[in-house]
Backbone bond lengths (Angstrom), bond angles and torsions (degrees), N, CA, C in turn:
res aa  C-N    CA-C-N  psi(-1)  N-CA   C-N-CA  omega(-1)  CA-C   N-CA-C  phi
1 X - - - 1.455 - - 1.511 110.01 -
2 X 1.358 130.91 142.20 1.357 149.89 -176.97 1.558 97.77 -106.62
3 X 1.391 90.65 122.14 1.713 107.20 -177.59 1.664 108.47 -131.34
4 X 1.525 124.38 110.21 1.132 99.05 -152.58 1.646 88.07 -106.64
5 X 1.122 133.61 153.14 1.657 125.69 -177.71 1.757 108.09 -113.98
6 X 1.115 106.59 125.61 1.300 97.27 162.77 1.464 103.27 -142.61
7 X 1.407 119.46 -162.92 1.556 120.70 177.01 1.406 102.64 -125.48
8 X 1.740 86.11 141.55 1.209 120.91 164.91 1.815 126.82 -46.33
9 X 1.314 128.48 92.18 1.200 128.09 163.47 2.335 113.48 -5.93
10 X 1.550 80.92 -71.82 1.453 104.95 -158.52 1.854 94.88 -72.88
11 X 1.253 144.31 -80.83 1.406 137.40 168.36 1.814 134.23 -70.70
12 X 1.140 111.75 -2.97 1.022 148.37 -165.55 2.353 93.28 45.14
13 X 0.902 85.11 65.80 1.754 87.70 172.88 1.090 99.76 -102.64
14 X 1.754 114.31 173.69 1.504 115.88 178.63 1.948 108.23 -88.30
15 X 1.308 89.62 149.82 1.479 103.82 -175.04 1.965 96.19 -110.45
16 X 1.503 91.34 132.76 1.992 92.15 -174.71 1.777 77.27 -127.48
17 X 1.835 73.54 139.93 1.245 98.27 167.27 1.528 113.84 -155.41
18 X 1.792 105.59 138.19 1.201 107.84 -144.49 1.432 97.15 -102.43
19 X 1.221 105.87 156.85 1.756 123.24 -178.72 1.555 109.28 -112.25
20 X 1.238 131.63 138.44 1.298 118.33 164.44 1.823 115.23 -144.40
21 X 0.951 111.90 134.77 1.526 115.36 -148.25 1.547 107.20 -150.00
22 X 1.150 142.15 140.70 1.632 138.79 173.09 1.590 100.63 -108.53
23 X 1.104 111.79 40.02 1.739 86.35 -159.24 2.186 76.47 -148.23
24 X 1.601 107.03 111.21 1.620 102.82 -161.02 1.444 107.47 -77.79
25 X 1.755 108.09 -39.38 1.641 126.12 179.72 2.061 95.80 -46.30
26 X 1.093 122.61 -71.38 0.866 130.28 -158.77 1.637 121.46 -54.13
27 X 1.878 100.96 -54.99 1.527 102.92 145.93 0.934 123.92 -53.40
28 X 1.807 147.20 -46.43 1.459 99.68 161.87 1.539 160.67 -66.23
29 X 1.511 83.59 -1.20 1.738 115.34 165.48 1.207 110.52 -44.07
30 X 1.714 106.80 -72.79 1.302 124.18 163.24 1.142 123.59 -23.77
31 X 1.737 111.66 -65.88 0.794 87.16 -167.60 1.312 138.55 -101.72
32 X 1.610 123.01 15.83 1.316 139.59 159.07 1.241 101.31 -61.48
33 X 1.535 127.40 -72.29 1.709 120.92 -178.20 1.827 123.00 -14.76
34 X 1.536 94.80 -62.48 1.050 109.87 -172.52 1.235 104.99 -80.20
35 X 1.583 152.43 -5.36 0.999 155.70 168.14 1.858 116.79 -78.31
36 X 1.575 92.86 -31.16 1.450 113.39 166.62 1.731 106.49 -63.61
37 X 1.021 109.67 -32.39 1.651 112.23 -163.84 1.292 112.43 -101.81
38 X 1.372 126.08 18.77 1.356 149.27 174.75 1.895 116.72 88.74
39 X 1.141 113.27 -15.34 1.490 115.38 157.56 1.065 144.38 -65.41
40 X 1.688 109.95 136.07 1.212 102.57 -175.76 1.325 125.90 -99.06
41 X 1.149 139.90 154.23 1.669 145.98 -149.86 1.287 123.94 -120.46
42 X 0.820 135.25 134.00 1.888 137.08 165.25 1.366 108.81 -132.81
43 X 1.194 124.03 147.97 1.782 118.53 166.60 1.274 109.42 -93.19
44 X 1.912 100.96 -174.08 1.667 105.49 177.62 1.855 79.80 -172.54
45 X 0.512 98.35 117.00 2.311 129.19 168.70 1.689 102.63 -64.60
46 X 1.509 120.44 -49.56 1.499 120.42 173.02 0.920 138.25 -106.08
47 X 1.498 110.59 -165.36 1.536 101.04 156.05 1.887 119.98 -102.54
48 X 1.468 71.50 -17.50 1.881 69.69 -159.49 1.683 106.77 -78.07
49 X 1.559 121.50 1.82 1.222 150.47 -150.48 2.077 88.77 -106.37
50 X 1.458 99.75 -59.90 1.395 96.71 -174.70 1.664 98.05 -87.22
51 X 1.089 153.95 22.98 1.454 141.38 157.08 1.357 112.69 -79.88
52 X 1.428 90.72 -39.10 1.975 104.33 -178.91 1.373 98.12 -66.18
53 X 0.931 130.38 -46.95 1.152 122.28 164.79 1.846 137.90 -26.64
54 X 1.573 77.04 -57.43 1.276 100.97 -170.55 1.548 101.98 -63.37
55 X 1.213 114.85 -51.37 0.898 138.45 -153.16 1.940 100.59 -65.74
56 X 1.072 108.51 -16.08 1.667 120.73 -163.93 1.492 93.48 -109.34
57 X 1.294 121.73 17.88 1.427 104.15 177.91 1.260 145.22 83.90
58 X 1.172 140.63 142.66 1.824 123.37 173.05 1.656 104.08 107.07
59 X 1.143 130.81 -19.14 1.543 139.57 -152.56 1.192 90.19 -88.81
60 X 1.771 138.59 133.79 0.972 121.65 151.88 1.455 115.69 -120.29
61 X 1.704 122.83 17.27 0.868 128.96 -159.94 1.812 120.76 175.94
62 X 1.442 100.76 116.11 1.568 86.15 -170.38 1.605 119.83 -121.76
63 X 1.410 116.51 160.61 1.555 110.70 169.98 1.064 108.59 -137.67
64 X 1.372 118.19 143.40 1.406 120.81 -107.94 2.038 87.63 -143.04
65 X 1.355 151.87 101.41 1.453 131.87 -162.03 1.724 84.29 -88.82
66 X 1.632 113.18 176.86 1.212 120.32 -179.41 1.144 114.84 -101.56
67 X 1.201 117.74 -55.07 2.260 138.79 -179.97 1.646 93.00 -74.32
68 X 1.324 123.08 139.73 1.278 135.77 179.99 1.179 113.89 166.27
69 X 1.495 112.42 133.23 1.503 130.42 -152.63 1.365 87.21 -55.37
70 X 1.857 98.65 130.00 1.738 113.45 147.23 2.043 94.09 80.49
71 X 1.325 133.41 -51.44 1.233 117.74 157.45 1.722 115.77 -133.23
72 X 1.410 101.43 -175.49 0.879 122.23 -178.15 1.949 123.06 -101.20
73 X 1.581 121.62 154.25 1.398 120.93 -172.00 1.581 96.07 -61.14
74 X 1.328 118.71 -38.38 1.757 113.88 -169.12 2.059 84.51 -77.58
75 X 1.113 135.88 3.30 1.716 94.67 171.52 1.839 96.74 -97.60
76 X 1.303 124.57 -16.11 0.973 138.57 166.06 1.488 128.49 -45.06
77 X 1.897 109.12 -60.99 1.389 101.91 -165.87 1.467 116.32 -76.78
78 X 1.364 98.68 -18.77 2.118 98.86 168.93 1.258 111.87 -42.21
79 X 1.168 110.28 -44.68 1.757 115.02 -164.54 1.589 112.48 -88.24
80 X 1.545 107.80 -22.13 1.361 97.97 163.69 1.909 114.49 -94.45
81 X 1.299 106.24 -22.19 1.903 85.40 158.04 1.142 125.11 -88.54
82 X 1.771 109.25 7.71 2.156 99.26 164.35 1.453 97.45 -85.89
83 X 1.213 148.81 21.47 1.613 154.71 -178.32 1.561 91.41 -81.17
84 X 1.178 112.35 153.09 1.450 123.86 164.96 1.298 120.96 -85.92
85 X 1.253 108.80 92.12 1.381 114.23 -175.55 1.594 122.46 85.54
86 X 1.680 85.35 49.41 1.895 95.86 178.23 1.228 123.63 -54.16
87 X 1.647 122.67 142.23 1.333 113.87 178.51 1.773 106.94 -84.12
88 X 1.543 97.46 -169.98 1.531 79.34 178.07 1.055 116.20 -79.05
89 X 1.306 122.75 -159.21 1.601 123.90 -177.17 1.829 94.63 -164.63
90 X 2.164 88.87 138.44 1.319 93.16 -145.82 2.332 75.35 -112.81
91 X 1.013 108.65 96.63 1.626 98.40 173.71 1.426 131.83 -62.15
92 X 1.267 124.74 131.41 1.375 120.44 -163.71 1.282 121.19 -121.42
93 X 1.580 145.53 98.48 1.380 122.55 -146.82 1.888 91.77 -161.20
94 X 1.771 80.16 145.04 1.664 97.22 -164.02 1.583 96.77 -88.53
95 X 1.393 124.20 0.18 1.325 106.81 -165.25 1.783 105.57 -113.78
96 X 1.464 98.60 130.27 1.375 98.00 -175.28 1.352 130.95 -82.53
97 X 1.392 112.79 20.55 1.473 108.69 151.02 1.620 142.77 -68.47
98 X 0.797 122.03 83.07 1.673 120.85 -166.70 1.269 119.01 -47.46
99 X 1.587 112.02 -8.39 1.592 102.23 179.72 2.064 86.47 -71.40
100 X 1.083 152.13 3.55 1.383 133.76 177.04 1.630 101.40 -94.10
101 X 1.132 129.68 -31.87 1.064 132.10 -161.68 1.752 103.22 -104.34
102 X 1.175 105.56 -3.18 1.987 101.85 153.88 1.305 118.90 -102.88
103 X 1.275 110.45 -16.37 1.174 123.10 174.12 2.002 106.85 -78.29
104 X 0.937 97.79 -22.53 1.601 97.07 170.03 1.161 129.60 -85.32
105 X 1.602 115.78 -34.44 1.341 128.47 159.49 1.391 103.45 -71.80
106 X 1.166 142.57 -62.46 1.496 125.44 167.48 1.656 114.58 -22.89
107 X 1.294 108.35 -43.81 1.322 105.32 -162.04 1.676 108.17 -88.13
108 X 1.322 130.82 17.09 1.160 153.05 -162.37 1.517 124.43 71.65
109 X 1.249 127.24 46.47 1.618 133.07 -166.82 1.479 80.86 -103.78
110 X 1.535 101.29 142.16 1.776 113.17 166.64 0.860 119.41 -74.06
111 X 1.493 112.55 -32.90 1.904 121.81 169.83 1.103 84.68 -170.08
112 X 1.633 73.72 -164.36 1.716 102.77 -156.11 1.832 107.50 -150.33
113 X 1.497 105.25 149.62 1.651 114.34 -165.14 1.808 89.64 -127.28
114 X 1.485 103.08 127.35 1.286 113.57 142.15 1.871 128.14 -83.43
115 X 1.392 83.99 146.52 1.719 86.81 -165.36 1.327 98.31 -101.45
116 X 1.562 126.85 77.28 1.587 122.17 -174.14 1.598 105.09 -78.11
117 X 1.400 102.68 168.45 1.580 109.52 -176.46 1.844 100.18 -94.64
118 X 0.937 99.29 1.28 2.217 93.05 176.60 1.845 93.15 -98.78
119 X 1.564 127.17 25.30 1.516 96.75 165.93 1.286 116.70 93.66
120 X 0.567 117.32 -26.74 2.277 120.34 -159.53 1.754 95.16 -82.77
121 X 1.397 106.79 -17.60 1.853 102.70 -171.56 1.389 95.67 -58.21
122 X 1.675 139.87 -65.01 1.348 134.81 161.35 1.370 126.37 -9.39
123 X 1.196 128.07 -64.50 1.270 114.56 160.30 1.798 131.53 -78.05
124 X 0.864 98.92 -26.08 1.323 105.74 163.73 1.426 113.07 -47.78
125 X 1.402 130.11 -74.32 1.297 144.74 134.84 1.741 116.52 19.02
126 X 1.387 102.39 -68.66 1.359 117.41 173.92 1.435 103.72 -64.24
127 X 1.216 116.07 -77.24 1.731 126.81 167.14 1.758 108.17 -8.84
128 X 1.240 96.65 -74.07 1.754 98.06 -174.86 1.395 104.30 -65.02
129 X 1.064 159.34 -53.91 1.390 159.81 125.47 1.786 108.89 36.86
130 X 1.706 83.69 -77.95 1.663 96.19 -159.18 1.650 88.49 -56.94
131 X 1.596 114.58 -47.32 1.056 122.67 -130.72 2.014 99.04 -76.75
132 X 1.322 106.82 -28.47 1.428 125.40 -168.84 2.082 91.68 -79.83
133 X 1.027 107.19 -47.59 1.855 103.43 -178.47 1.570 100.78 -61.38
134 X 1.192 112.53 -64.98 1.556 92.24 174.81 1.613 145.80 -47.56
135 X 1.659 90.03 -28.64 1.911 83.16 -179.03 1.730 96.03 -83.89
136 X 1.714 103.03 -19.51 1.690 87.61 167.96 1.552 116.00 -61.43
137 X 1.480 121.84 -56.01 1.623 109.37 175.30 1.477 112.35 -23.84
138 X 1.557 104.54 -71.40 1.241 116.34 -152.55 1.777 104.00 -55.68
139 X 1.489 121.30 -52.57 1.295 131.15 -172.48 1.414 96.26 -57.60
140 X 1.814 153.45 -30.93 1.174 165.52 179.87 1.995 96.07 -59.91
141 X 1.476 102.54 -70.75 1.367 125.55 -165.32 1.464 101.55 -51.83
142 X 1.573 127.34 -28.85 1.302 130.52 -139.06 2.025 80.24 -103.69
143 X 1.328 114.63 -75.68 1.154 123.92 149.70 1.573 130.53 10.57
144 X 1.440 94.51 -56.40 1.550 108.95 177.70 1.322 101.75 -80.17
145 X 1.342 108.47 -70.93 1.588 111.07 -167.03 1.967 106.95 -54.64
146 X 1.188 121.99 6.30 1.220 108.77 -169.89 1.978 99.72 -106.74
147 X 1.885 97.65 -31.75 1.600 107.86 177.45 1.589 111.62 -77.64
148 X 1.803 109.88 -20.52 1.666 102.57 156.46 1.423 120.55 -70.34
149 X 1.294 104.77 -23.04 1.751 108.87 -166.63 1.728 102.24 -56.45
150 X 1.722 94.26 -44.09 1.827 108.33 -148.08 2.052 86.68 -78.17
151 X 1.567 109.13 -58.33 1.352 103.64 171.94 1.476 130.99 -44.27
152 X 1.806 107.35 -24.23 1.412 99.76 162.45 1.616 131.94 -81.06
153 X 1.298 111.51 -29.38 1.363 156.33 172.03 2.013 91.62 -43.31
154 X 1.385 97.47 -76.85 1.298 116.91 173.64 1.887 111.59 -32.33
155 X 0.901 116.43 -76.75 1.719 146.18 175.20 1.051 101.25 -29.08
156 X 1.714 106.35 -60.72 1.813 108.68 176.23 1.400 135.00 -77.40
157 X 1.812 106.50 -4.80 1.056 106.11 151.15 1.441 137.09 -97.21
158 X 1.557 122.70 -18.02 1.066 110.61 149.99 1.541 133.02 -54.99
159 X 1.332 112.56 -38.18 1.813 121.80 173.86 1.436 95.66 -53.68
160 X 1.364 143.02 -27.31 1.427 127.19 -144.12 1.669 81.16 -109.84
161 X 1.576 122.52 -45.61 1.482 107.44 -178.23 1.694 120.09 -70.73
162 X 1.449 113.82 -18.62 1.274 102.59 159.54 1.437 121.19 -82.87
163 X 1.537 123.64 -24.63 1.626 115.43 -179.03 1.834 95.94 -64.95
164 X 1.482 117.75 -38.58 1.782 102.57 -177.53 1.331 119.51 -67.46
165 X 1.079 100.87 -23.13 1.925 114.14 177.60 1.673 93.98 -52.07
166 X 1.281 91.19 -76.33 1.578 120.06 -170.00 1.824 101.67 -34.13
167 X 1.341 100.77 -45.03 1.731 107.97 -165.60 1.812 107.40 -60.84
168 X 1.718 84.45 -52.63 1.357 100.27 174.66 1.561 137.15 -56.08
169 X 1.124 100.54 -12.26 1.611 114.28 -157.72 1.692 90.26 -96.75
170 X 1.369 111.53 -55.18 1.941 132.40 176.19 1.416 84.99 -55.59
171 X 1.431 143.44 -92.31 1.180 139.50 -139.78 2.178 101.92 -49.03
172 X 1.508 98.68 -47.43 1.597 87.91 -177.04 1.488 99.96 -77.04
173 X 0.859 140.20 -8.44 1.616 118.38 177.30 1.398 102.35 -94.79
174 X 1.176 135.93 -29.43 1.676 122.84 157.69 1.273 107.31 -52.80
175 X 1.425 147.61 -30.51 1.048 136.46 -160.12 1.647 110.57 -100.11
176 X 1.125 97.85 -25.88 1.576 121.26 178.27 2.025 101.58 -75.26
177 X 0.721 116.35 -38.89 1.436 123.36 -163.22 1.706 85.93 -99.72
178 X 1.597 128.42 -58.52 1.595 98.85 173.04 2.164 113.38 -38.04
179 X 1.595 109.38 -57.06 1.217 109.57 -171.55 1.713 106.12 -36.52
180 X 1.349 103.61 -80.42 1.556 101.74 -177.80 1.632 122.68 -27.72
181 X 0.991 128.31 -38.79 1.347 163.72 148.66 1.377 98.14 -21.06
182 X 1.215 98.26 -78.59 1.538 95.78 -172.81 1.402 133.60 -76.40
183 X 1.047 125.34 30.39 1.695 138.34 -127.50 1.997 82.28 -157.10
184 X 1.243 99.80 -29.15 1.511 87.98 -156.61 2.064 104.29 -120.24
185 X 1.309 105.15 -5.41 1.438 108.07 140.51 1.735 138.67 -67.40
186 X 1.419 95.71 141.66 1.669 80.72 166.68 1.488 108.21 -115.61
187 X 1.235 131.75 -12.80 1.583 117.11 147.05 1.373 140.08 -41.87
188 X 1.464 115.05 114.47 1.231 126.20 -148.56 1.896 102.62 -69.94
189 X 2.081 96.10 -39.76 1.357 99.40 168.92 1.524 117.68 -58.04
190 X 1.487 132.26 -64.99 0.824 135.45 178.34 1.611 125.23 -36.04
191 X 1.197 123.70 -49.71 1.317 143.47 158.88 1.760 120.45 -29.76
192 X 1.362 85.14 -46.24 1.407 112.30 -163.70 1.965 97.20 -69.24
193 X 1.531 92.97 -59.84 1.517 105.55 178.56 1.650 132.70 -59.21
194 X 1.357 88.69 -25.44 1.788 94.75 155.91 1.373 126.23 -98.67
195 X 1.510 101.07 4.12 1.476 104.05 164.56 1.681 105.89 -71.17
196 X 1.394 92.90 -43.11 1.692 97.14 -166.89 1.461 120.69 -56.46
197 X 1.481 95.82 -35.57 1.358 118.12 172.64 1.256 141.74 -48.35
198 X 1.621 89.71 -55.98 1.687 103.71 158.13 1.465 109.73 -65.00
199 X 1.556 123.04 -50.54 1.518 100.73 175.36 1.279 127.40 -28.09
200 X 1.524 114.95 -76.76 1.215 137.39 153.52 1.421 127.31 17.67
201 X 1.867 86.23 -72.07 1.505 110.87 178.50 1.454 126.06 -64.95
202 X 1.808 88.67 -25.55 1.476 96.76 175.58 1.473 126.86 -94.03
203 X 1.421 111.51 0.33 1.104 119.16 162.11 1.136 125.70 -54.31
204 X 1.970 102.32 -73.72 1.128 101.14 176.72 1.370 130.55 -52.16
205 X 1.621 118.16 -28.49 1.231 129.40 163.72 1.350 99.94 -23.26
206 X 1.048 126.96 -72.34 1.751 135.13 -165.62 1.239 117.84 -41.87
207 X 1.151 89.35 -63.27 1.906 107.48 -165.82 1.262 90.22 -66.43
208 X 1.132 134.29 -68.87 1.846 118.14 157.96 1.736 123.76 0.91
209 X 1.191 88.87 -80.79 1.764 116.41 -178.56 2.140 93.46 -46.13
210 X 0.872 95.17 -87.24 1.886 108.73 166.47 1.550 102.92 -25.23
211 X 1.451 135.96 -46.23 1.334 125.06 -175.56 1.365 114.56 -75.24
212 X 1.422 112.94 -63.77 1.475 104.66 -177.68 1.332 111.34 -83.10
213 X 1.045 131.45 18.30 2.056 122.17 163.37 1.598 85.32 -99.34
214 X 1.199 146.72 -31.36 1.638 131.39 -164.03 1.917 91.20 -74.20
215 X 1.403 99.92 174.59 1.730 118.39 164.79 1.516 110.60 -66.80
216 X 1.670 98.22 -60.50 1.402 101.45 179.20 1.365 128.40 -98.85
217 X 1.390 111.38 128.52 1.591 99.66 -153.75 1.737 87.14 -119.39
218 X 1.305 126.01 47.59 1.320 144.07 131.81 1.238 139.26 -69.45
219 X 1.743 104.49 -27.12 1.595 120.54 -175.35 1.708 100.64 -154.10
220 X 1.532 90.20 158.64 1.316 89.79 -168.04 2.022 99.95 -125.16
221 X 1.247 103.65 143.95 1.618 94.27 -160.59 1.674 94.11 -97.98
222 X 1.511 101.84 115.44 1.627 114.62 -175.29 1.312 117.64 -55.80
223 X 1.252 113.66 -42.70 1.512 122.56 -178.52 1.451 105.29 -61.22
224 X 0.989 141.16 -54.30 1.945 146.77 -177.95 1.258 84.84 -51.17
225 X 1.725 120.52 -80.77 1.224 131.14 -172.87 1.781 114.87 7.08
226 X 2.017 72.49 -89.57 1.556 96.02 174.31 1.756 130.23 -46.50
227 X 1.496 114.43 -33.09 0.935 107.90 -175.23 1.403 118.53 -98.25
228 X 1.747 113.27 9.29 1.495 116.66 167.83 1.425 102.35 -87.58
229 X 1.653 103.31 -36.08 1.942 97.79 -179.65 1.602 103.28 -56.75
230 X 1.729 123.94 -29.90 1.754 94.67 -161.53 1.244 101.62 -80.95
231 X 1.412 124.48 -27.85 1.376 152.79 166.61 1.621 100.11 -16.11
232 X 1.702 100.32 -77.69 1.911 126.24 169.16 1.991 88.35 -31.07
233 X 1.146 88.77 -100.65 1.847 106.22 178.02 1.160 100.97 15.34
234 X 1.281 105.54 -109.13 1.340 131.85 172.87 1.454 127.32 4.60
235 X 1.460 90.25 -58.56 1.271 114.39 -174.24 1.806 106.32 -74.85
236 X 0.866 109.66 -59.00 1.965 126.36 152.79 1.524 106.64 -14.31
237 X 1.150 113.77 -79.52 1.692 142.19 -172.29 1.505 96.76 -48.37
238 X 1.708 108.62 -50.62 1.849 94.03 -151.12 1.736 100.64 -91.94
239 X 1.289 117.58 -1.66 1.686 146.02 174.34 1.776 86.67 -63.42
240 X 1.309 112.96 -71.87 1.426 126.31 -161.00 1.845 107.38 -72.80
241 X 1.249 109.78 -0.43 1.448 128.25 178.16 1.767 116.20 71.93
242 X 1.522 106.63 19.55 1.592 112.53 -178.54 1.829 95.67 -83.32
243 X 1.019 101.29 130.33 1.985 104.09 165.97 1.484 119.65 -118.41
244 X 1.247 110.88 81.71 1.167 121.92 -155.75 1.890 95.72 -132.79
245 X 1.717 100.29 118.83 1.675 97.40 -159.94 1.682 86.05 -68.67
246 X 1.323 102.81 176.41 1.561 125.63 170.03 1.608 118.04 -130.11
247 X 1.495 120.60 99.79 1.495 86.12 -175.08 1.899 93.65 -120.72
248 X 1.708 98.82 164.75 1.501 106.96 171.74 1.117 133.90 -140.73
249 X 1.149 97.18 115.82 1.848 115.14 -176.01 1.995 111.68 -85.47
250 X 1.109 101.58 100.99 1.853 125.47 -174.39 1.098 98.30 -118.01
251 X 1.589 123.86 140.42 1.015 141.76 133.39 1.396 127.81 -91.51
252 X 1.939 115.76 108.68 1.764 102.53 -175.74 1.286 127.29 -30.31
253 X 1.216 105.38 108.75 1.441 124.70 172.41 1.589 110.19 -112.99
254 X 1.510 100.29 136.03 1.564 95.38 -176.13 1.527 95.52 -126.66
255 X 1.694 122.23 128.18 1.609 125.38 -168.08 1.822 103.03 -113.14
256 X 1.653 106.94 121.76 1.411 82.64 170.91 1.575 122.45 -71.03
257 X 1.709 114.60 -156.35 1.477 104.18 -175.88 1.044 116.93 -124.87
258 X 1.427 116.17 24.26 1.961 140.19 124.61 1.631 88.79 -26.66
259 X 1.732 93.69 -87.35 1.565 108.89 -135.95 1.784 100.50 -69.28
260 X 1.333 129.25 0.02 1.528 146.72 171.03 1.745 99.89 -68.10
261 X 1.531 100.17 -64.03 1.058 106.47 -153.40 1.854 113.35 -61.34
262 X 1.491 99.47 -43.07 1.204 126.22 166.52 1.908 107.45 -33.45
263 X 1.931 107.77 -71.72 1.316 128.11 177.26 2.166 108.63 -28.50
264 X 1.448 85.92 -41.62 1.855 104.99 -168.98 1.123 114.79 -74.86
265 X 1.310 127.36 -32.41 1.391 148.91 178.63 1.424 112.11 -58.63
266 X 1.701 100.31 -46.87 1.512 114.00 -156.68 1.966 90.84 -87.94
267 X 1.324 115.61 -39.50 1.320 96.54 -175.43 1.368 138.70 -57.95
């Protein structure tokens, strides 16, 4: 097995990355080059040799040869991206047809190394290396900050469904406690004024109710609005034994909560 070591940017720990190759002359090519360049090396002859591997942990990065007795790197990399949490994989192949080497990136390879006969595969090698750990950091970093986004995302919507709970629960017990209220005056003015009150209260109640059940809780859609208040009504009226139809003709209207707030002011 080919273990290539380098350090970690972010902890400075060792980073292994595995090589796998059938061909021994060549791995030790490898792996002197890369031993020159401060890494450290192990081989691996298969595939099914470097999965176990894989499979045991520690790998953060693999390179992967293409030609190899009995199969090939593409029957290989399927089985190392059904792994939980495959590293990348750096493909390495002497044959210059590129339909193999799109077919590898298709198949999830980060890149890909030609193995030319003038030498340059060695650095190249290194090249795709550095170059494949980093877009892994970065693709890791991106990842995170996107599962804090949703967990924060999350947080602020529960806080927002308990602050409406919360809103909702105060708004009917002000309105509930005007009622009692009014039941227990004998001033006709007074009476009168916590009638208004509770209206009032129950307004906003609504437009409340209407904000946080809508998507956008920027605007409030007048037409629903209205037709849950005749809805309320209705229901009010036929309680008090009046049967008197209600009907409502709205056109969707959507009000921001400027022009709400404004409406509240004035009542």
């Amino acid at each position: 097995m080919t273990f290539v070591k380098i350090i970690r940017m972010s902890d400075h720990s060792p980073v292994w990355v595995l090589y796998i190759d059938d061909d021994p002359g060549l791995a030790r090519r490898v792996q002197r080059t890369l031993e020159q360049k401060g890494y450290g090396v192990e081989l691996s002859s298969n595939g099914a040799d470097g999965l176990r591997q894989l499979r045991r942990g520690g790998i953060d990065i693999v390179a992967l040869d293409h030609h190899m007795l009995g199969q090939t790197g593409l029957d290989i990399l399927p089985q190392i991206q059904a792994l939980p949490q495959p590293p990348p994989v750096i493909y390495v192949t002497g044959c210059e047809d590129s339909r193999i080497a799109v077919a590898a990136l298709k198949a999830g390879a980060a890149n890909y190394v030609w193995k030319d006969i003038q030498g340059h595969f060695w650095e190249l090698l290194v090249e795709a290396i550095v170059t494949a750990l980093e877009k892994e950091r970065l693709r890791r970093a991106k990842d995170q900050a996107e599962q804090e986004a949703r967990e924060a995302r999350d947080r602020a919507e529960l806080l927002l469904r308990e602050m409406n709970h919360r809103i909702a629960s105060s708004l009917a017990l002000v309105a509930a406690l005007a009622h009692l209220q009014t039941a227990s005056v004998d001033n006709p003015a007074a009476a009168s004024a916590l009638k208004e009150m509770q209206a009032r209260v129950m307004a906003i109640a609504g437009v409340h109710r209407r904000l946080y059940n809508s998507d956008d809780v920027c605007v409030v859609a007048i037409d629903a609005y209205l037709a849950s208040l005749v809805e309320d009504l209705d229901v009010t009226m036929r309680a008090a034994g009046r049967q008197h139809p209600i009907r409502l003709d709205a056109e969707p209207i959507q009000m921001g909560m400027s022009c709400l707030d404004g409406a509240r002011l004035a009542m």
